[in-house]
BAVOSE-13292 format. One record per residue (C-alpha): residue number from 1; x, y, z. Coordinates in nm, 2 decimals. Layout:
<atoms>
   n   east  north     up
 NUM      X      Y      Z
...
</atoms>
This chain:
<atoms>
   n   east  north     up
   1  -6.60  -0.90  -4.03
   2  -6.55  -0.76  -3.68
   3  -6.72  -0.86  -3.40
   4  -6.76  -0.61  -3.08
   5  -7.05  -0.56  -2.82
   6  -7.25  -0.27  -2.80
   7  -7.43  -0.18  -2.47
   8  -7.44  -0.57  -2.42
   9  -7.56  -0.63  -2.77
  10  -7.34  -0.87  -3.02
  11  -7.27  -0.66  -3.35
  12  -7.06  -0.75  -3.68
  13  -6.95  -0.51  -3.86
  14  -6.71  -0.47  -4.18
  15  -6.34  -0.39  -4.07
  16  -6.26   0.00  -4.13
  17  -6.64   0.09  -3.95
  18  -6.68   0.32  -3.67
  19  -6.81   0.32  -3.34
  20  -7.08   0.56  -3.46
  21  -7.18   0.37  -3.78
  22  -7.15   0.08  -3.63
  23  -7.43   0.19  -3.38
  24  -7.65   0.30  -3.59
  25  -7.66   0.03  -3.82
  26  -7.78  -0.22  -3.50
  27  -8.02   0.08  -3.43
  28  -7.86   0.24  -3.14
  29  -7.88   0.61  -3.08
  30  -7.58   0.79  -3.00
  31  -7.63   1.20  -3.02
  32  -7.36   1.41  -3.23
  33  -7.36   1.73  -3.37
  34  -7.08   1.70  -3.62
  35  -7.11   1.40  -3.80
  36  -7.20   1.40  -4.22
  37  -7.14   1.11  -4.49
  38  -6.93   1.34  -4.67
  39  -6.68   1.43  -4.44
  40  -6.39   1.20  -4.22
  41  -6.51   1.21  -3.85
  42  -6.36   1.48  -3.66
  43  -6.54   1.46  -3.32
  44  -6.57   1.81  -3.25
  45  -6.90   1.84  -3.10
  46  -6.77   1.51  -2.84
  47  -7.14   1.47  -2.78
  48  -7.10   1.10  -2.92
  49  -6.82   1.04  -2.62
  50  -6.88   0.67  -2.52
  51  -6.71   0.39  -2.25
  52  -6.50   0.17  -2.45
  53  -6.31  -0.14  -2.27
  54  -6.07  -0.31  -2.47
  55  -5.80  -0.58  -2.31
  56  -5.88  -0.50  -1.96
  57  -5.86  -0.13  -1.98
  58  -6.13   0.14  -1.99
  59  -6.10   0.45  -2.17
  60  -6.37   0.78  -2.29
  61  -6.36   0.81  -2.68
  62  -6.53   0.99  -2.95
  63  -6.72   0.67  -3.10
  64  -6.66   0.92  -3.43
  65  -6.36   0.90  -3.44
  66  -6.33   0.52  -3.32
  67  -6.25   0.23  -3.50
  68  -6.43  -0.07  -3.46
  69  -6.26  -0.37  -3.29
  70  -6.23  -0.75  -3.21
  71  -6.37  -0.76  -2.91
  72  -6.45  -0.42  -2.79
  73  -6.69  -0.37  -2.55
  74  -6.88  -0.04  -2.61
  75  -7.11   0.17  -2.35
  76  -7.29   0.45  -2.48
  77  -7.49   0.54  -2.13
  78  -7.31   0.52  -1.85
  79  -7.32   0.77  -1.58
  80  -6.99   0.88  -1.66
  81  -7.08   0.92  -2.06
  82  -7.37   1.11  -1.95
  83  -7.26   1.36  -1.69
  84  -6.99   1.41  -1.93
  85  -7.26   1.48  -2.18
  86  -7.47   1.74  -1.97
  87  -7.14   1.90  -1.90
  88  -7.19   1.95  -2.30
  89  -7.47   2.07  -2.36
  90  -7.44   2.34  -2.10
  91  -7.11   2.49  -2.30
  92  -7.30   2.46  -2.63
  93  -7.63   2.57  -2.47
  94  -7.49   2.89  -2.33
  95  -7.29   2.90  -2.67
  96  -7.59   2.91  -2.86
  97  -7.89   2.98  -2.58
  98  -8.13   3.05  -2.96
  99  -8.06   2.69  -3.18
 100  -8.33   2.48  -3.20
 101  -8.06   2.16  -3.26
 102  -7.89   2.24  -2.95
 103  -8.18   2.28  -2.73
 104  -8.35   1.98  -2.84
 105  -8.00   1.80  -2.77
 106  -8.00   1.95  -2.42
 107  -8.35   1.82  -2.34
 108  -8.26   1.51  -2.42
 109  -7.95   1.52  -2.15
 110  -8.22   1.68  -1.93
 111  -8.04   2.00  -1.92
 112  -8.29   2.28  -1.96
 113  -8.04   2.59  -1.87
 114  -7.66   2.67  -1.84
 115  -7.46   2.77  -1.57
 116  -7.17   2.91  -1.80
 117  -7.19   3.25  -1.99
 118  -7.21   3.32  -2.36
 119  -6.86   3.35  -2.50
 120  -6.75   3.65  -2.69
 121  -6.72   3.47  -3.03
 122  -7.10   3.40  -3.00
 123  -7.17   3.73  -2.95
 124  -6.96   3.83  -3.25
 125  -7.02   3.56  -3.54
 126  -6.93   3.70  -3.88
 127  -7.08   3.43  -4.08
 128  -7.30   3.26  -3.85
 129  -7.67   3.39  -3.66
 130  -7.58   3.54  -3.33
 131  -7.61   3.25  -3.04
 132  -7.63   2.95  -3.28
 133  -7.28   2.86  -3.43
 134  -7.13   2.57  -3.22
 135  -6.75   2.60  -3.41
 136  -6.74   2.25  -3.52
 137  -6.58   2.32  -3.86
 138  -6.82   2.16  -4.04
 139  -6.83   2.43  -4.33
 140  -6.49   2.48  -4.32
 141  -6.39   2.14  -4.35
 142  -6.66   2.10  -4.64
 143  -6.58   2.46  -4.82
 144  -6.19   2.36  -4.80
 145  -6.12   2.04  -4.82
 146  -6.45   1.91  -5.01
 147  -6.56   2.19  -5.23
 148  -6.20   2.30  -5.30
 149  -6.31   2.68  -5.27
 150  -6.18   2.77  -4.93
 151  -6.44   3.10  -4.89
 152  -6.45   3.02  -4.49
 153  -6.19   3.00  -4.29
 154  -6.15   3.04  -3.86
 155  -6.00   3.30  -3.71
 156  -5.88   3.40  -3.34
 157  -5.87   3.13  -3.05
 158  -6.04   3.09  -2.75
 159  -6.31   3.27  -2.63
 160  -6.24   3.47  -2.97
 161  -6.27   3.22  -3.25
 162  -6.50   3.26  -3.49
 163  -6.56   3.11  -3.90
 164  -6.54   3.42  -4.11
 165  -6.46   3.54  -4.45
 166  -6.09   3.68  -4.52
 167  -6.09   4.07  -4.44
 168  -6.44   3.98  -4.29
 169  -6.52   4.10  -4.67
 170  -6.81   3.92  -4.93
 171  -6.55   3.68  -5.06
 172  -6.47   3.64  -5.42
 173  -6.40   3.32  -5.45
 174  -6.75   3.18  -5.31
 175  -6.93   2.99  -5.56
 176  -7.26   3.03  -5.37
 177  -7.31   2.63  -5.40
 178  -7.50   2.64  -5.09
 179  -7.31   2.36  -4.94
 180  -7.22   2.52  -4.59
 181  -7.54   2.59  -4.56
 182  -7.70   2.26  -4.63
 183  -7.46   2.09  -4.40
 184  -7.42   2.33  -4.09
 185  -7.63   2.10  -3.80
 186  -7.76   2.47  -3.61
 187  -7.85   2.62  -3.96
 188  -7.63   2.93  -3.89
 189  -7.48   2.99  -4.21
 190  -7.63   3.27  -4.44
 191  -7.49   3.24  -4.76
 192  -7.56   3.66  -4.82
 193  -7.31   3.68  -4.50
 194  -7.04   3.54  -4.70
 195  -7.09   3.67  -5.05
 196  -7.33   3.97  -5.18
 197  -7.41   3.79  -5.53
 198  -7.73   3.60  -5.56
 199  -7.70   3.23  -5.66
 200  -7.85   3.15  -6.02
 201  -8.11   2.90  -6.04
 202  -8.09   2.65  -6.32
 203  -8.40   2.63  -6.51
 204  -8.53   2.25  -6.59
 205  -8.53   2.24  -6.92
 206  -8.81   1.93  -6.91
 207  -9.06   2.21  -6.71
 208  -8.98   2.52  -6.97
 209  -8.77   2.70  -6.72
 210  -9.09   2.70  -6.46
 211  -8.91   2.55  -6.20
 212  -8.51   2.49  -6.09
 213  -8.28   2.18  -6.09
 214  -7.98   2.09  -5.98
 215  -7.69   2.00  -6.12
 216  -7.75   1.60  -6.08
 217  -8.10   1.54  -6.15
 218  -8.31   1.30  -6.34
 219  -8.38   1.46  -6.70
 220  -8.77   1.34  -6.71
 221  -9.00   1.13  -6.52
 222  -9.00   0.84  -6.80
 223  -8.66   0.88  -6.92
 224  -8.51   0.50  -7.04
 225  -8.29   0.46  -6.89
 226  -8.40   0.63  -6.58
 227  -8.09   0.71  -6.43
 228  -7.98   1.13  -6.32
 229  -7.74   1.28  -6.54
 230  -7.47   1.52  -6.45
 231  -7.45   1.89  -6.58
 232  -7.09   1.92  -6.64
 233  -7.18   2.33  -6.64
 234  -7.34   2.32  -6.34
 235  -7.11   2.07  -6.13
 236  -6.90   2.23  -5.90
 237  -6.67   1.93  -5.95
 238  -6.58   2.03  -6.30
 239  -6.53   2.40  -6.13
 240  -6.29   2.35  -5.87
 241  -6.21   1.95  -5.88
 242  -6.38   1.91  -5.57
 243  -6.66   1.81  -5.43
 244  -6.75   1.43  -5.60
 245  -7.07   1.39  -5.31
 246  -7.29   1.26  -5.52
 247  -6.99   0.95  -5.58
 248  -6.90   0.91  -5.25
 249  -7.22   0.86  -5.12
 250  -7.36   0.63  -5.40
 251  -7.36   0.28  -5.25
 252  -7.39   0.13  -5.63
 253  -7.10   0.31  -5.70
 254  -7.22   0.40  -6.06
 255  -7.11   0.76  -6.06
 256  -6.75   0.82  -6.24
 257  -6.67   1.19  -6.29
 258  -6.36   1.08  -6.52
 259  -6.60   0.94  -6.78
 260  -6.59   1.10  -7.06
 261  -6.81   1.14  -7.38
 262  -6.78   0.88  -7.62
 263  -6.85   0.83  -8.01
 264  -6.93   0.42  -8.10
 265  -6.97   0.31  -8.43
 266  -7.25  -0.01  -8.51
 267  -7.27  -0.19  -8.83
 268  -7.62  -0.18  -8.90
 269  -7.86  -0.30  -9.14
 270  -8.16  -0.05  -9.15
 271  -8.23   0.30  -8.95
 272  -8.50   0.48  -8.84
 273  -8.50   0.80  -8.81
 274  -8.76   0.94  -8.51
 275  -8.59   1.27  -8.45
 276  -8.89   1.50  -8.40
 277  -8.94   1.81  -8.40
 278  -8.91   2.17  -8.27
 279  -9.21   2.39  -8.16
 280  -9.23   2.74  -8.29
 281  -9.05   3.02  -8.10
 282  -9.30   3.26  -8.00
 283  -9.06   3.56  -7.98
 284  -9.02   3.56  -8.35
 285  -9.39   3.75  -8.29
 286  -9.29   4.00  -8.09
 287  -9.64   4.21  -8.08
 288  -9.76   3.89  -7.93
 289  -9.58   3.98  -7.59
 290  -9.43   3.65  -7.50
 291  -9.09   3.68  -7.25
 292  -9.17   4.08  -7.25
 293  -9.50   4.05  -7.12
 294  -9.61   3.84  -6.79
 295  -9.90   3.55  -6.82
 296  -9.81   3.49  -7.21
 297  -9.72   3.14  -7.20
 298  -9.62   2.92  -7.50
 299  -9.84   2.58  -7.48
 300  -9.56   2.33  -7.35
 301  -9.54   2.58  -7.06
 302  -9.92   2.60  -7.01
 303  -9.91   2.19  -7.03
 304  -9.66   2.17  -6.77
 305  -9.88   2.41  -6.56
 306 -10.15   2.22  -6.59
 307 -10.00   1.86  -6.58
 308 -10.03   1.68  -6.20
 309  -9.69   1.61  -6.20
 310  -9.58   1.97  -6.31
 311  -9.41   2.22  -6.07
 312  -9.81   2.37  -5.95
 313  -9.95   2.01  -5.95
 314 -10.17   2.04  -6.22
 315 -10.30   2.40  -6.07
 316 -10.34   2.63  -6.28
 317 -10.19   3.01  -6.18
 318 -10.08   3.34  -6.31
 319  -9.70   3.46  -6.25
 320  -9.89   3.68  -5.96
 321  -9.99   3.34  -5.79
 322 -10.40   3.34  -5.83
 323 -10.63   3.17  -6.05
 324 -10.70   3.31  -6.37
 325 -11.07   3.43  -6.44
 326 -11.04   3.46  -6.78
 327 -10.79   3.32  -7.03
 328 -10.73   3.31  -7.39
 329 -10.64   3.10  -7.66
 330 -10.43   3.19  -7.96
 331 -10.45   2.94  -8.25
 332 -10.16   2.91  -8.52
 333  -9.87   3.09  -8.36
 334  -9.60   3.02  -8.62
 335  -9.82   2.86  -8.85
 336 -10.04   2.93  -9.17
 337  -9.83   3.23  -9.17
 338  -9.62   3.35  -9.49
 339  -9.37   3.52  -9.25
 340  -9.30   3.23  -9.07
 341  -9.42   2.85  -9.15
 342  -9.72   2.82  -9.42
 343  -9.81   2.49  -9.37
 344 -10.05   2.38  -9.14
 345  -9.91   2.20  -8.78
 346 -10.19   1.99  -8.76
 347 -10.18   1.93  -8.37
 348 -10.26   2.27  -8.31
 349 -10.64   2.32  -8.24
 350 -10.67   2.01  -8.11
 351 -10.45   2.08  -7.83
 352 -10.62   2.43  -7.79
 353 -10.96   2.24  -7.75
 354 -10.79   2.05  -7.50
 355 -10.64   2.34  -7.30
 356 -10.99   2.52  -7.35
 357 -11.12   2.23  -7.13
 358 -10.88   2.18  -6.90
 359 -10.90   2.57  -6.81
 360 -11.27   2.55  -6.74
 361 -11.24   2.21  -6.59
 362 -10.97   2.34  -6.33
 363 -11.04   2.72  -6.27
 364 -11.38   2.78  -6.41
 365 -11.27   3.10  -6.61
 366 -11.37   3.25  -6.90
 367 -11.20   3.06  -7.21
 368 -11.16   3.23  -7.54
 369 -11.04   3.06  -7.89
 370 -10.92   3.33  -8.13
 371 -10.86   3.09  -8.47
 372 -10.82   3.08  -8.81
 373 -11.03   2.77  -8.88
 374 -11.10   2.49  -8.69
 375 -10.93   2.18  -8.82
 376 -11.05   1.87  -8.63
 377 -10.90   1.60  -8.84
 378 -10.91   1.29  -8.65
 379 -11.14   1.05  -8.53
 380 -11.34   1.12  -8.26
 381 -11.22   1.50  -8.32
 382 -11.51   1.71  -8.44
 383 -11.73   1.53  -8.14
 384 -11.44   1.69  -7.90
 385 -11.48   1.97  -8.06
 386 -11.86   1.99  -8.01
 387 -11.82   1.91  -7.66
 388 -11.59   2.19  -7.58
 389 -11.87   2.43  -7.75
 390 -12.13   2.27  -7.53
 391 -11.86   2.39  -7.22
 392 -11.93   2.75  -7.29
 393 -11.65   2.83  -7.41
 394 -11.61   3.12  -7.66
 395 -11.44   3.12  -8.02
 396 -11.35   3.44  -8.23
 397 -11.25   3.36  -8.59
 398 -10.99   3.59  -8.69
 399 -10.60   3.62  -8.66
 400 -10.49   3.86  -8.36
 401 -10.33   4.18  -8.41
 402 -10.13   4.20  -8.10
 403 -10.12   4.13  -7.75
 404 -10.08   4.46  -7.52
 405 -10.10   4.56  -7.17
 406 -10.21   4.95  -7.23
 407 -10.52   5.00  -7.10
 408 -10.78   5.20  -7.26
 409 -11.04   5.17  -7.02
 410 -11.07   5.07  -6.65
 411 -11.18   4.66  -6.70
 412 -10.81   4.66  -6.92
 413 -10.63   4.77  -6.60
 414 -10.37   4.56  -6.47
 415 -10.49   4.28  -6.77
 416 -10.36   4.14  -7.08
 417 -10.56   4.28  -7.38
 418 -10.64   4.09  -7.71
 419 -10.62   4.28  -7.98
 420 -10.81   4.12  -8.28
 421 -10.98   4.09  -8.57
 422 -11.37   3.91  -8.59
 423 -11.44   3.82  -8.92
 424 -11.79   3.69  -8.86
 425 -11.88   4.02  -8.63
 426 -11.66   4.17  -8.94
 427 -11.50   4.42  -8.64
 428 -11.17   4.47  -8.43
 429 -11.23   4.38  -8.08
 430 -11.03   4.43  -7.74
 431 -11.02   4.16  -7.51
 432 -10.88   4.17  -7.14
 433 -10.73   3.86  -7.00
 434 -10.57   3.73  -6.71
 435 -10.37   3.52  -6.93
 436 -10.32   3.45  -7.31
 437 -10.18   3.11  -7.39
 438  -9.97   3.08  -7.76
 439 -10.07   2.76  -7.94
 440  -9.71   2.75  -8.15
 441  -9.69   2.53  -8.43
 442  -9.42   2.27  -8.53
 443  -9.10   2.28  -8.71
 444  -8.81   2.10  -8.86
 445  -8.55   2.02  -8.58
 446  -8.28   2.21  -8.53
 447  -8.03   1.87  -8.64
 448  -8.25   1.79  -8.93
 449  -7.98   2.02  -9.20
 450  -7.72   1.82  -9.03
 451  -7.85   1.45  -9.03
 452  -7.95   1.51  -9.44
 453  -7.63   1.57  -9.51
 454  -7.54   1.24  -9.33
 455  -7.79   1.04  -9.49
 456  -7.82   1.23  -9.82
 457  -8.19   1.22  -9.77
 458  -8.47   1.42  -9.95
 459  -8.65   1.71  -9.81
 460  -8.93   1.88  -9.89
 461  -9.01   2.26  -9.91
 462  -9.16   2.27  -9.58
 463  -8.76   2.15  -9.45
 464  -8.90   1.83  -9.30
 465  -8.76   1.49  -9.43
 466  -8.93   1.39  -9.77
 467  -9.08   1.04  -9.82
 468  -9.02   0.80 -10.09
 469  -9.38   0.85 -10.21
 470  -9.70   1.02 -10.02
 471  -9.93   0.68 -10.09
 472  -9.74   0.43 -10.19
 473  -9.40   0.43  -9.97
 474  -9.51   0.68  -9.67
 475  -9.20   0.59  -9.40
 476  -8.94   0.47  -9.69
 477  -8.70   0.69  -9.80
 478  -8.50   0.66 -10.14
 479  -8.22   0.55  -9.97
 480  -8.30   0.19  -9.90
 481  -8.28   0.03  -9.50
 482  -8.35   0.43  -9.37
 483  -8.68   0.48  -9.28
 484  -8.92   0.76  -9.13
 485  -9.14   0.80  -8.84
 486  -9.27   1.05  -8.66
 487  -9.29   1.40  -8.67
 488  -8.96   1.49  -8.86
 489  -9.13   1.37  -9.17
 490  -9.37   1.63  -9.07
 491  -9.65   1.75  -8.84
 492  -9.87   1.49  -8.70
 493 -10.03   1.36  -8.39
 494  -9.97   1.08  -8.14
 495 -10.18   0.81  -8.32
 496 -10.03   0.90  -8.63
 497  -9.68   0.92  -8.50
 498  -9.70   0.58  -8.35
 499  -9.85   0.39  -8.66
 500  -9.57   0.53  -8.84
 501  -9.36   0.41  -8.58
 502  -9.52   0.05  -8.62
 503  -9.48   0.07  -8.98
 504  -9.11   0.19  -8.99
 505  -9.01  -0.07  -8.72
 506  -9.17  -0.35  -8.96
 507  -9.01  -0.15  -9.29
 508  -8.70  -0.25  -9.08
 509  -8.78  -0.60  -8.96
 510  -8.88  -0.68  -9.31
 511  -8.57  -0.61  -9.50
 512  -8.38  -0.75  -9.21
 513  -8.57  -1.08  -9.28
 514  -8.54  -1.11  -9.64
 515  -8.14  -1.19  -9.62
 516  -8.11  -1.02  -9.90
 517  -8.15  -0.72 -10.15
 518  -8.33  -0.63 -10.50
 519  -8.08  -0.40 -10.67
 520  -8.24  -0.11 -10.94
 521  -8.22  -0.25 -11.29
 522  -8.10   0.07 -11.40
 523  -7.77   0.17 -11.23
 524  -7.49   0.37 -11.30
 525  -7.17   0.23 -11.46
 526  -6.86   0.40 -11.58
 527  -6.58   0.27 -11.84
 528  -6.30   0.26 -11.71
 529  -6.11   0.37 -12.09
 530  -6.30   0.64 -12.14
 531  -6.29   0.79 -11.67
 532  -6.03   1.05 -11.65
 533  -6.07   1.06 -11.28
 534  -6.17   1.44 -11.21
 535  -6.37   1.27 -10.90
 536  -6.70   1.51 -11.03
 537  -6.91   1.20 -10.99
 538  -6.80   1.12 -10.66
 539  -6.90   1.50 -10.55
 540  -7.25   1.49 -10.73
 541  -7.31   1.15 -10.66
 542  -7.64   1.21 -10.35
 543  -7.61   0.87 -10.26
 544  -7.24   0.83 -10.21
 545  -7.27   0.53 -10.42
 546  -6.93   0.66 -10.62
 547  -6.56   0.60 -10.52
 548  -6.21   0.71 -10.63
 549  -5.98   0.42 -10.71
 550  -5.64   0.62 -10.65
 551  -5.45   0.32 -10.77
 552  -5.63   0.28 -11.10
 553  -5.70   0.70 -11.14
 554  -6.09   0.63 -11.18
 555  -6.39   0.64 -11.01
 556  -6.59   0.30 -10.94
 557  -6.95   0.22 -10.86
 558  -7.13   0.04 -10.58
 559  -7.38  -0.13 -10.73
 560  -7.57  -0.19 -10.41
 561  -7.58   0.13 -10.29
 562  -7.68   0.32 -10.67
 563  -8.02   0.42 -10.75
 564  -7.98   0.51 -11.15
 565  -8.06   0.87 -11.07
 566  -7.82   0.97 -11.36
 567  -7.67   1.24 -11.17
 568  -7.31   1.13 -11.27
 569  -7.44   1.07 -11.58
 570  -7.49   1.42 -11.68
 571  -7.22   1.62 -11.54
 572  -6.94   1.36 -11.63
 573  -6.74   1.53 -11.89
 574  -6.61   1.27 -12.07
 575  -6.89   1.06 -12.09
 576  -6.77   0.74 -11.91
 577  -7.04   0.74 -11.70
 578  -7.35   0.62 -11.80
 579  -7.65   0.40 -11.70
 580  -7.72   0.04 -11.77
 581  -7.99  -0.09 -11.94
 582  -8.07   0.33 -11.98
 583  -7.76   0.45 -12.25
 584  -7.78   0.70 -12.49
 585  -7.72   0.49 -12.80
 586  -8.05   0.30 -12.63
 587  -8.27   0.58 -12.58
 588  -8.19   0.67 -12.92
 589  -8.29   0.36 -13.04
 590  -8.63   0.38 -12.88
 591  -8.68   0.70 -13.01
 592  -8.59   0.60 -13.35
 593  -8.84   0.31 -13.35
 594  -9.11   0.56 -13.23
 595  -9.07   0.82 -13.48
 596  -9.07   0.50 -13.75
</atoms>
């Protein structure tokens, strides 16, 4: 540690700490213009000039720039500092008569108007606002030596210098990060000066592309662990090498751009699998308008919407930014439908119902249901569903047709129309709305091919992962220690999803506790006399419970891991393979006895 005195005031500070830090760590205002984390001090504003003594002498530094010392005596307000200071803010004021930084800065020194005139570089900024860039390099320093783009450069001297593009052209190389901007302190950069492409917002995923991210952000509110996470796509480090902000100016020093993805492997003694689930994707229905047509939202955008901690704040609003004053509903998007899914999703009217009362809740407007039929399964379901009736809120059974914005009259102009059928009215009807909401169903995730051919599990026609059996075994699988829960077994709600949960996790914690494990009394067994190791077990073999022994030529069998399917059984062309306690000559015999 360092001791020094600042404007009579005893301060330690860590060797290697400037003037400037030091200061405003013991809460001691000293004004700059050119100072940032992210960059080494430069002192090219010199507003944060101070009085330093040091072994008798007496000297004017920029406290920037200044290393902290034993026994330095520092003055930040002396007569001299400060007339040095007005001196200043008259250059920078008649510099930049029109920034709001500058003339705040100048108030402060009490200066209120220059004596000097503008300089010709003010008058001619290329990159900059007329009268408010102050040439301290900041955006050059960061662009260059920072970003590793170098899109900004200065040019001329004197009264003449100016930070410009090369050829005073939209430069090529900009990669319209928006750091020059967010670091200039007179906010005189305009990224359109130096490039004429637009910068691409980055959709959050977690908001369904209603709102923008950046390339380090935090992936959802309750995300274990909750740490941000780097987009490797998005991170101008892993364009240009650069950058490495967000690292320098972590004080837990937990970011590491040279970490790198890693694959572990754990010995474990049960799984369970809680992958999920996909939802539908409405552009499979094309007549149903949604990404052609505007105010067709999919449900997890309209949740979002309507969530408090979403990008509106729980207000609800149409892509022209007013409140909807009438809105419909469309049940079973993806589902109960032979071109798409057939089974039913389960979840779906229920979380129509809710959005049906949330909508009049929030905006008041006009709510209509168009369904199929109303399945309110749960407990406490088909009371929800009586209330929301009681809410006014219409329903139209029948599927829709299509979802248009061709008017055919003057209340469908400049409104989303509903085409569809009413089988109770037994007509087609039109509809206007100011927005339609799709109520997709659920599907198989996108991993769940991959992860059965890693777990050779079962699945069933719908393509979600198949149980051991409905009743009896609802989370087991046939392959014992992996167990289900969750919707990738198949559609279900939340109180379903987390009793299968609690089941699965005890399914685990039970064969965990038993210490150890009831083999199948009929399992698969092959002579080795009789193997002529063509391996065709090993490939049929769902269970990989089959090895080759290439030192013996033939194929062996873990007991623990066989289920006495018989697969090998019947496509072993020799016969060695066969099942105990289940063998041919034994069947025979039972049959034999029968027929007796």
């Amino acid at each position: 540690m360092i001791s020094l005195t600042i404007d009579g005031r005893k301060i330690k500070v860590e060797k290697g700490t400037s003037v400037l830090e030091a200061a405003r760590a013991a809460g001691i205002h000293i004004p700059t213009l050119c100072h940032h984390e992210s960059l080494p001090p430069y002192g090219a504003c010199r507003f944060c000039i101070v009085e330093v003594t040091q072994r008798g002498r007496t000297k004017l530094a920029t406290s920037c720039t200044l290393p902290a010392a034993e026994t330095m005596e520092v003055a930040t307000r002396t007569e001299k500092v400060m007339k040095i200071r007005r001196i200043l803010a008259e250059m920078m004021l008649a510099r930049c008569p029109h920034s709001e930084p500058v003339i705040k800065l100048a108030t402060e020194m009490g200066v209120e108007k220059s004596r000097f005139s503008t300089p010709r570089a003010a008058q001619s900024c290329l990159v900059g606002e007329h009268g408010e860039c102050i040439l301290c390099g900041m955006c050059v320093r960061l662009c260059d030596n920072v970003m590793k783009v170098g899109a900004l450069a200065f040019e001329g001297r004197g009264g003449y210098r100016t930070i410009t593009t090369p050829f005073h052209e939209p430069s090529d190389v900009c990669r319209l990060c928006g750091a020059c901007e967010s670091i200039c302190p007179t906010g005189s950069i305009r990224q359109a000066k130096i490039s004429d492409r637009q910068p691409q917002a980055i959709p959050f995923e977690f908001e369904q592309g209603l709102t923008s991210r950046k390339p380090i952000y935090l992936q959802f509110p309750q995300a274990v662990p909750r740490v941000p996470v780097i987009d490797p796509d998005n991170c101008m480090h892993f364009k240009t090498e650069g950058c490495k902000i967000c690292e320098d100016n972590c004080e837990a020093g937990a970011i590491d751009h040279a970490g790198k993805d890693e694959i572990r492997e754990f010995n474990v003694g049960a799984i369970v699998l809680a992958t999920g689930f996909d939802v539908f994707d409405s552009r499979e229905i094309p007549r149903y308008g949604y990404g052609r047509l505007p105010n067709v939202v999919s449900a997890l955008e309209f949740e979002r919407l309507c969530h408090a901690s979403g990008p509106t704040g729980g207000k609800i609003f149409t892509s022209q930014g007013k409140v909807p004053e009438s809105v419909g509903i469309i049940h079973c998007v993806g589902s109960r439908d032979k071109n798409h899914q057939e089974y039913c999703s389960r979840v779906c009217c229920m979380y129509s119902l809710k959005f049906a009362h949330l909508v009049k809740e929030k905006t008041g407007a006009e709510v209509t249901n168009f369904y199929i039929d109303m399945r309110s399964f749960g407990k406490g379901y088909e009371e929800f569903y009586k209330r929301v009736l009681s809410e006014d809120v219409n329903f139209v059974r029948g599927k829709v047709a299509e979802v248009t914005n061709v008017a055919r009259s003057p209340e469908e102009e400049g409104k989303l129309v509903v085409v569809a059928e009413d089988t109770l009215l037994g007509l087609v009807r039109r509809i206007p709305m100011d927005m339609v909401i799709l109520s997709v169903g659920l599907k198989p995730g996108a991993d769940t091919e991959e992860l059965n051919q890693v777990f050779s599990l079962a699945r069933s026609a719908d393509g979600f992962f198949a149980e051991k059996h409905p009743k009896l075994a609802p989370v087991d699988t046939a392959s014992d220690g992996i167990f289900l829960a969750g919707a990738c077994q198949g559609p279900k709600d939340i109180p379903d999803s987390v009793a299968q949960g609690a089941a699965a996790s005890a399914g685990a914690l039970s064969l965990i506790d038993k210490g150890s494990i009831v083999l199948e009394p009929i399992r698969a067994q092959i002579e080795a006399d009789l193997c002529g190791g063509c391996q065709i077990c090993v490939a049929n073999c769902p269970f990989t419970a089959i090895e080759y022994n290439p030192e013996k030529g033939i194929s062996e069998v873990h007991e623990e891991l066989c289920k006495g399917c018989g697969t090998c059984v019947a496509g072993c062309p020799t016969g060695a393979a066969q099942q105990e306690n289940f063998e041919d000559r034994q069947i025979f015999s039972e049959v034999e006895g029968l027929l007796s």
